[in-house]
KEKE-3310 file (N, C-alpha, C; in steps of 0.2 Angstrom, whole numbers, plus 5000, padded with zeros to 4 digits):
npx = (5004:5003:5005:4998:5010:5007:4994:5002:5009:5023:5031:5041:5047:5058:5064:5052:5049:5043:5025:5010:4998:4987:4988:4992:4981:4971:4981:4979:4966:4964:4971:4968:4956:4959:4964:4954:4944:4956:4966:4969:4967:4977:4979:4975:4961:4957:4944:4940:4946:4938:4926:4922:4922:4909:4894:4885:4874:4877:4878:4889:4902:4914:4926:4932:4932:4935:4935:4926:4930:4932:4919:4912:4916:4911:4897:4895:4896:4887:4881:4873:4869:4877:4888:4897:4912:4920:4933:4936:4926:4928:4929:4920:4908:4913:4910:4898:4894:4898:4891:4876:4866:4870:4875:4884:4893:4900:4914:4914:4916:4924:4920:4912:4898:4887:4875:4877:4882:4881:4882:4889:4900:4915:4927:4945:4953:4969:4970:4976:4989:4987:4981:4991:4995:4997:4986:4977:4975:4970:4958:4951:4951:4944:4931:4928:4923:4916:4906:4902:4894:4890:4903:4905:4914:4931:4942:4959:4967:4985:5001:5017:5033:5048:5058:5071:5074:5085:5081:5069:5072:5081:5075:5063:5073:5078:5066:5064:5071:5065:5054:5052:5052:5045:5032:5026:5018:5019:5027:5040:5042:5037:5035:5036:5028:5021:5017:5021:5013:5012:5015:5013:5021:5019:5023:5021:5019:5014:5002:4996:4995:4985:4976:4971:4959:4953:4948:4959:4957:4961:4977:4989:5006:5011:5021:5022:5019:5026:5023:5036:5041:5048:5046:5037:5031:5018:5000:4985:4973:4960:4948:4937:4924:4926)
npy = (4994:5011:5027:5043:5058:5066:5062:5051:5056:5060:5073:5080:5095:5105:5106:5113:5125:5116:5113:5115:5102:5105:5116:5107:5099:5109:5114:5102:5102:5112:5114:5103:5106:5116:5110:5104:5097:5098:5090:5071:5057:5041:5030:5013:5004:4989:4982:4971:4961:4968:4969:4952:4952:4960:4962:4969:4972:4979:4995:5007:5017:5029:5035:5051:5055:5062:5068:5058:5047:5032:5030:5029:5018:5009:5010:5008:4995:4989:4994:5000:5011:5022:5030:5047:5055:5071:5080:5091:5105:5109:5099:5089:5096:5093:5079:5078:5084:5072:5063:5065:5057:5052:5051:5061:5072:5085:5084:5090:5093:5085:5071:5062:5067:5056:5043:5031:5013:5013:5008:4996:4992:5001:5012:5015:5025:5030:5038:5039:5043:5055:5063:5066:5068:5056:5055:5059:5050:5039:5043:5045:5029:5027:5033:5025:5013:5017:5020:5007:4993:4979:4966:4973:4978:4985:4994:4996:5005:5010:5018:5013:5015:5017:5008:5003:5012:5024:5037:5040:5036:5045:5058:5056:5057:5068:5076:5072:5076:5089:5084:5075:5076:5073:5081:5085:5075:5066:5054:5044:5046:5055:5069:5084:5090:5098:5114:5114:5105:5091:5074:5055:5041:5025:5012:4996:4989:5000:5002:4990:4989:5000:4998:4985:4982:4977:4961:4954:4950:4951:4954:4961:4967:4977:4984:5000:5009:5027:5042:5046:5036:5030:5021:5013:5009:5000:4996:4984:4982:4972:4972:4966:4973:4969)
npz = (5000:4996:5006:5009:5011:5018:5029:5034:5044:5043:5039:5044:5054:5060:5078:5089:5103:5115:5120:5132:5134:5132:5124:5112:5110:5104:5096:5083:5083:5075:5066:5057:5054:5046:5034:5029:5015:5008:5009:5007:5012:5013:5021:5023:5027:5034:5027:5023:5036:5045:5045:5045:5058:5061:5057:5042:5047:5059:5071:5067:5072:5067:5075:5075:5061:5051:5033:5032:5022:5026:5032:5020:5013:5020:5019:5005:5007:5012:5024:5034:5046:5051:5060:5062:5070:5073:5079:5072:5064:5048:5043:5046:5039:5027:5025:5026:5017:5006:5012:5016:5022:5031:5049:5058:5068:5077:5088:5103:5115:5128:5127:5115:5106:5110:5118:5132:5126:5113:5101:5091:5086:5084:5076:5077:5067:5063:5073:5085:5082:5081:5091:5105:5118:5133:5141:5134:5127:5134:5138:5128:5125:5134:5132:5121:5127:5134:5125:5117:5114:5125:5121:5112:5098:5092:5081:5079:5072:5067:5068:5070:5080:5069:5071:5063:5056:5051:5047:5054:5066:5070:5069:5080:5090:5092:5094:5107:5117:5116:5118:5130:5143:5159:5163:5150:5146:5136:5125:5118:5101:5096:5087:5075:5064:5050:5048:5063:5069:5080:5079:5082:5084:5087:5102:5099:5113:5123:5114:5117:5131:5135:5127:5136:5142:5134:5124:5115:5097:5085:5076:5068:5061:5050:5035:5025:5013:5009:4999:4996:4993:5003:5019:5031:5048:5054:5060:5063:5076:5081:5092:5105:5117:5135)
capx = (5000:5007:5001:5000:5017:5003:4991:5005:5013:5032:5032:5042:5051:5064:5061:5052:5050:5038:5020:5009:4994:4980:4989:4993:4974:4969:4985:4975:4959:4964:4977:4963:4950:4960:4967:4949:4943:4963:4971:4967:4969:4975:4980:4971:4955:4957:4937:4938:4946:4934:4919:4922:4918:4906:4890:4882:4867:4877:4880:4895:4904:4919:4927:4938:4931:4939:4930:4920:4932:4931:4911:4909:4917:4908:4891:4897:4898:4879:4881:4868:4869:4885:4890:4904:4913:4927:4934:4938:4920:4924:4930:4912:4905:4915:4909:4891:4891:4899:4887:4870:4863:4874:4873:4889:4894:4907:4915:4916:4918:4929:4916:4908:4889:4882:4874:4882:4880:4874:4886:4892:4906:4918:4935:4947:4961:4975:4967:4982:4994:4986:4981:4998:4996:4995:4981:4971:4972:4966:4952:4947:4948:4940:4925:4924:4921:4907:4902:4904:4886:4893:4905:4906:4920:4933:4946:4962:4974:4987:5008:5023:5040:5052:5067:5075:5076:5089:5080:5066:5075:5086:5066:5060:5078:5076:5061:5064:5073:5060:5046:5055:5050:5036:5028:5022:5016:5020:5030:5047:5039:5033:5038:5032:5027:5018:5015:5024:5008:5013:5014:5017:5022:5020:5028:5018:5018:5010:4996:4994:4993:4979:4969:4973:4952:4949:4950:4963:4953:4966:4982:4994:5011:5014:5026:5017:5026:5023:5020:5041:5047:5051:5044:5033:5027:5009:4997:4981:4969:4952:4946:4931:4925:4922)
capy = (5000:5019:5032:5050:5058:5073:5058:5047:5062:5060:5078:5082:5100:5108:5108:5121:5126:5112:5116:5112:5094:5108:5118:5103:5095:5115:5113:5095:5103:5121:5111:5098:5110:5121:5105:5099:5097:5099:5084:5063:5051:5033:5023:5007:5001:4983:4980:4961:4959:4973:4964:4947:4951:4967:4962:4975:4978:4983:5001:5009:5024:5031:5042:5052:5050:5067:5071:5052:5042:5026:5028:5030:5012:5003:5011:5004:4989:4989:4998:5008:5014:5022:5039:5048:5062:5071:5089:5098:5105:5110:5090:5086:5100:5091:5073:5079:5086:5067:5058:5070:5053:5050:5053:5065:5077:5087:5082:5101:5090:5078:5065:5059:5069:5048:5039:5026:5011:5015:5004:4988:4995:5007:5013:5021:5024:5034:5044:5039:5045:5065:5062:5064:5065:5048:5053:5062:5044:5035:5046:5042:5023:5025:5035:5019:5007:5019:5020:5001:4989:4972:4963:4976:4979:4993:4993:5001:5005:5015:5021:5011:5017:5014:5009:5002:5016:5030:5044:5040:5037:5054:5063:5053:5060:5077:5079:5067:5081:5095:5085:5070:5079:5068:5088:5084:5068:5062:5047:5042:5042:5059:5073:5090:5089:5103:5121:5110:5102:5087:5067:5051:5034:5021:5007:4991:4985:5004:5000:4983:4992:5007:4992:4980:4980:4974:4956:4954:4947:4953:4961:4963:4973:4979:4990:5003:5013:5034:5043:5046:5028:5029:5013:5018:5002:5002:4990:4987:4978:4971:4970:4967:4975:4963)
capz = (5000:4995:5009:5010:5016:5026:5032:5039:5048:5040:5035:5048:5054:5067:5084:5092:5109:5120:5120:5135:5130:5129:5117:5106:5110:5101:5088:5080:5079:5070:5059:5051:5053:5038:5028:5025:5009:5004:5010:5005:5018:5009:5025:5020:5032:5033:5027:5024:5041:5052:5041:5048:5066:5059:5051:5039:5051:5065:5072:5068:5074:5065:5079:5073:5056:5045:5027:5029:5018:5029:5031:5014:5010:5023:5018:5000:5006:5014:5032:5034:5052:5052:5060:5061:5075:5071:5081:5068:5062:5043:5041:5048:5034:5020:5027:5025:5008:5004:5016:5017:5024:5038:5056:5057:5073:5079:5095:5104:5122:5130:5125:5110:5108:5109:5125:5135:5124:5107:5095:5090:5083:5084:5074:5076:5061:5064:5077:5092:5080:5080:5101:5106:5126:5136:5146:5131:5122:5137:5140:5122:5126:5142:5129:5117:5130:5137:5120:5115:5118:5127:5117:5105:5094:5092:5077:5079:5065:5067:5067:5076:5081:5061:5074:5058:5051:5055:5048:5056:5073:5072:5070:5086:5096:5091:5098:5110:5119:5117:5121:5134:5150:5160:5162:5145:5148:5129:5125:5114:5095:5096:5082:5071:5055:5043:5052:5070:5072:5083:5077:5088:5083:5093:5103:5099:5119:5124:5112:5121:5137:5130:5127:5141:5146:5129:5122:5107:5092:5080:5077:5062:5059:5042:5033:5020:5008:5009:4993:4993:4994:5011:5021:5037:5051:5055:5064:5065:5080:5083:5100:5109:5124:5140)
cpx = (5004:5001:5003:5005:5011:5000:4996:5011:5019:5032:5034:5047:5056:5061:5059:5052:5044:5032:5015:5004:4989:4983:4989:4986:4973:4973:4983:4970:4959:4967:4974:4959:4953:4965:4960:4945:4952:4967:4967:4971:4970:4980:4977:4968:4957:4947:4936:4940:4938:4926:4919:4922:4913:4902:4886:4877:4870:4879:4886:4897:4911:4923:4936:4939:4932:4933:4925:4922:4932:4922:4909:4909:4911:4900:4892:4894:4890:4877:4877:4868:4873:4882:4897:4907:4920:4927:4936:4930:4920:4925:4923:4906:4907:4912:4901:4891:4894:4894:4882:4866:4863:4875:4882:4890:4899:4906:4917:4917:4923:4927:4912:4901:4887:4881:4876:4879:4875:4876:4889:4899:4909:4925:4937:4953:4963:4974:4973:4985:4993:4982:4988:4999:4993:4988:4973:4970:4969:4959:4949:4945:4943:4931:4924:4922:4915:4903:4899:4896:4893:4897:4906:4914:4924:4941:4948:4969:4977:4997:5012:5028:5044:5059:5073:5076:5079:5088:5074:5067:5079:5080:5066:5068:5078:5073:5058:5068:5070:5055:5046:5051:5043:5033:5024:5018:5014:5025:5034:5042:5037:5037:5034:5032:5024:5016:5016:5019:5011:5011:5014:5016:5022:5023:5021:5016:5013:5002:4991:4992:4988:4974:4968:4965:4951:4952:4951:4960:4955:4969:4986:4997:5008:5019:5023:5022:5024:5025:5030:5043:5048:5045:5043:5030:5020:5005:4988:4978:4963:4952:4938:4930:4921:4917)
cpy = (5006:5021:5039:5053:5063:5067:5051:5049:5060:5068:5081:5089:5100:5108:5113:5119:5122:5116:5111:5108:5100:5111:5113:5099:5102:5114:5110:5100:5109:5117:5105:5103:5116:5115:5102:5103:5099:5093:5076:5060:5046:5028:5020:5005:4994:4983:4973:4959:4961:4967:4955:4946:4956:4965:4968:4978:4980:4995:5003:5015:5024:5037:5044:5054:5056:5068:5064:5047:5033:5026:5026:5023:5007:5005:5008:4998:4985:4991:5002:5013:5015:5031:5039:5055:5065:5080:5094:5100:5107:5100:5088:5090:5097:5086:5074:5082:5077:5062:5061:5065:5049:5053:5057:5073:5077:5086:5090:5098:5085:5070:5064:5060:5061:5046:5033:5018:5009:5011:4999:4988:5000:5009:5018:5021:5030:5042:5044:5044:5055:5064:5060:5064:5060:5050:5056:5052:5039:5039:5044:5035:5023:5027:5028:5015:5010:5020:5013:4997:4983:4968:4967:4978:4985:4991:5000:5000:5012:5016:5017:5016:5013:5014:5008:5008:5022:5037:5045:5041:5044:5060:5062:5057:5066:5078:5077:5073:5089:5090:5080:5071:5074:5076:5085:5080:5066:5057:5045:5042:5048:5063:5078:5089:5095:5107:5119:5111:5096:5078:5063:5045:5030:5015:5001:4988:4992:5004:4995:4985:4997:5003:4985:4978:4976:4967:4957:4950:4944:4956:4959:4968:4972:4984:4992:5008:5021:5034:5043:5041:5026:5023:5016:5011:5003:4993:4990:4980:4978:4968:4969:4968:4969:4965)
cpz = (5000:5002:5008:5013:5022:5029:5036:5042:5047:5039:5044:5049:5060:5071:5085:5099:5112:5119:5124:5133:5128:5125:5110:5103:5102:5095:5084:5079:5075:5063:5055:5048:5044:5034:5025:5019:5006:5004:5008:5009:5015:5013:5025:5028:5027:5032:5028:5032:5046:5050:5042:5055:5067:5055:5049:5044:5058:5064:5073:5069:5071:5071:5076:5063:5049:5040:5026:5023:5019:5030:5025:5010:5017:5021:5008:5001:5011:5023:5030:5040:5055:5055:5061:5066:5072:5077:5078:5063:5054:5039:5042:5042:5026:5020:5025:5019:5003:5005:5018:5025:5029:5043:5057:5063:5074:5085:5098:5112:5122:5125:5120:5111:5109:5118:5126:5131:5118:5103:5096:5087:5081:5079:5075:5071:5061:5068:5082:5089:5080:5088:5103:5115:5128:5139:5141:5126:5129:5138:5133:5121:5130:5136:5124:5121:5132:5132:5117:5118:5121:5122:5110:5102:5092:5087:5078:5075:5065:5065:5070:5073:5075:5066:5070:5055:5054:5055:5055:5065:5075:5074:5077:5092:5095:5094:5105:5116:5121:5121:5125:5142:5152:5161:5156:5144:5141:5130:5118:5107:5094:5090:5079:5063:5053:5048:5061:5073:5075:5080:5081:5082:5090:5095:5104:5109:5122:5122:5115:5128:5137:5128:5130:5142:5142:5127:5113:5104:5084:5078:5071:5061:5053:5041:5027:5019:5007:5002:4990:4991:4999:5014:5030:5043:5053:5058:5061:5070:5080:5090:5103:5117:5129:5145)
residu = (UNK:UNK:UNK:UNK:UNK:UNK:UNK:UNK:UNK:UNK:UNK:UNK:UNK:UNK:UNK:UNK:UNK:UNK:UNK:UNK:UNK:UNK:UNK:UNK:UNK:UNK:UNK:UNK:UNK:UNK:UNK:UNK:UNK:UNK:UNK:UNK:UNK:UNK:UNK:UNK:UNK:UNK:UNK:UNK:UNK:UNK:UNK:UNK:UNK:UNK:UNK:UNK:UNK:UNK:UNK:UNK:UNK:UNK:UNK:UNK:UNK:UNK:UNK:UNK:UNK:UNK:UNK:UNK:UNK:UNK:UNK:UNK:UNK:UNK:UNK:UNK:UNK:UNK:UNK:UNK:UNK:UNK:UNK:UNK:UNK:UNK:UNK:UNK:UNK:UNK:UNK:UNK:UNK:UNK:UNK:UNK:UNK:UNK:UNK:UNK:UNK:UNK:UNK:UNK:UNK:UNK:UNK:UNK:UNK:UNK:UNK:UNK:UNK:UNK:UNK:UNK:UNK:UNK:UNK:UNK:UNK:UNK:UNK:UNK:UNK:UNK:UNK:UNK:UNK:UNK:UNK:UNK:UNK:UNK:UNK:UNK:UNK:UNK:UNK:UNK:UNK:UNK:UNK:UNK:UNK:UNK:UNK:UNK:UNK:UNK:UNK:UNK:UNK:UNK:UNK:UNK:UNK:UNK:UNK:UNK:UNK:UNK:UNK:UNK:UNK:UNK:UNK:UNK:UNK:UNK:UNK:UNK:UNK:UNK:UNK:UNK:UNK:UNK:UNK:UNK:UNK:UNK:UNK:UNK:UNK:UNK:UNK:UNK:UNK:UNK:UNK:UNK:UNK:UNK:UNK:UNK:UNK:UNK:UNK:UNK:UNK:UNK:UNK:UNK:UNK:UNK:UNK:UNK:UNK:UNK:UNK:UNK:UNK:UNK:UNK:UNK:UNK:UNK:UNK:UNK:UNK:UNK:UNK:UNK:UNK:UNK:UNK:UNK:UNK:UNK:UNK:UNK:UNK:UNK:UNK:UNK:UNK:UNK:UNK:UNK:UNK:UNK)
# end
């Protein structure tokens, strides 16, 4: 699979000076909010996987779900009762001149406008990797399982740490020294890319521990090609909540 060098956060710059979790929470939503309708996401959603623990009539939620590219293949594929959340409100204005017909709302709170089990399924793709504090990404798990019905399922595809790779590793030390501080409460894999909006890559065993509550279902490395050439690691997991 090729991906976008913007969507697989490579596009990376110089250090700047630390910036505290809420500023970086506010950085994520102004710097999608003005990419939408400009940028193309082609991280590949595993469909045949999600869809072998995911029947058509369930309710799905996309959190996280940008201009509505991943609703738009599972409504495709005969989903009907999809929605979709996202924090940046013109990404939810793009998603809705795509998808008129889908339930689609901006997130303007901590918590997902939805009531405590409303879906059978949930995704999230490459949402960790643009939530770059530890305790903003657990508070979004903690929101899927409050979201999640019994046994329901939550797919997650996302970024690892490229330790083979020395550019990649010189990136991650760089800012590994800006943003190292437990203050920050970020973690090794973190970097700046385009107008030093903030990235993370991840370490496979934190990901296992960010969904410790859940039962592992299915999990798969892979290595996927950005638009230059360059070779980028990636996961994805299916879980069920207990």
């Amino acid at each position: 699979f090729s991906v976008n060098l913007l969507s697989d956060c490579r596009l990376c710059m110089t250090a700047t000076s630390p910036r505290a979790s809420g500023d970086v929470v506010m950085d994520q939503e102004t710097f999608w909010d003005k990419k939408a309708g400009e940028v193309t996401f082609t991280t590949p959603f595993h469909l045949e996987q999600f869809m072998q623990h995911v029947p058509t009539n369930s309710k799905v939620l996309d959190y996280g779900c940008g201009y509505g590219r991943t609703l738009e293949e599972l409504k495709q594929q005969g989903f009907l009762a999809l929605s979709g959340v996202d924090s940046a409100p013109r990404m939810i204005d793009t998603a809705r001149a795509r998808l008129p017909d889908v339930d689609l709302q901006v997130k303007r709170r901590k918590l997902a406008p939805y009531e405590k089990e409303t879906f059978d399924a949930i995704i999230l793709l490459n949402v960790l990797s643009c939530t770059i504090p530890n305790h903003e990404q657990l508070r979004m798990i903690e929101d899927c399982k409050r979201l999640l019905k019994p046994k329901g399922i939550l797919y997650v595809n996302d970024f690892l740490i490229n330790e083979d790779d020395d550019y990649s590793l010189a990136k991650y030390n760089d800012y590994k020294d800006a943003y190292g501080g437990a203050e920050y409460d970020y973690d090794y894999g973190v970097f700046e890319m385009e107008e030093g909006v903030l990235c993370r890559h991840h370490d496979l065993g934190w990901i296992r521990e960010l969904l410790s509550d859940f039962k592992k279902e299915d999990v798969e490395e892979m290595t996927l090609q950005a638009a230059d050439g360059s070779l980028t690691k990636a996961f994805y997991m299916i879980c069920s909540k207990q």
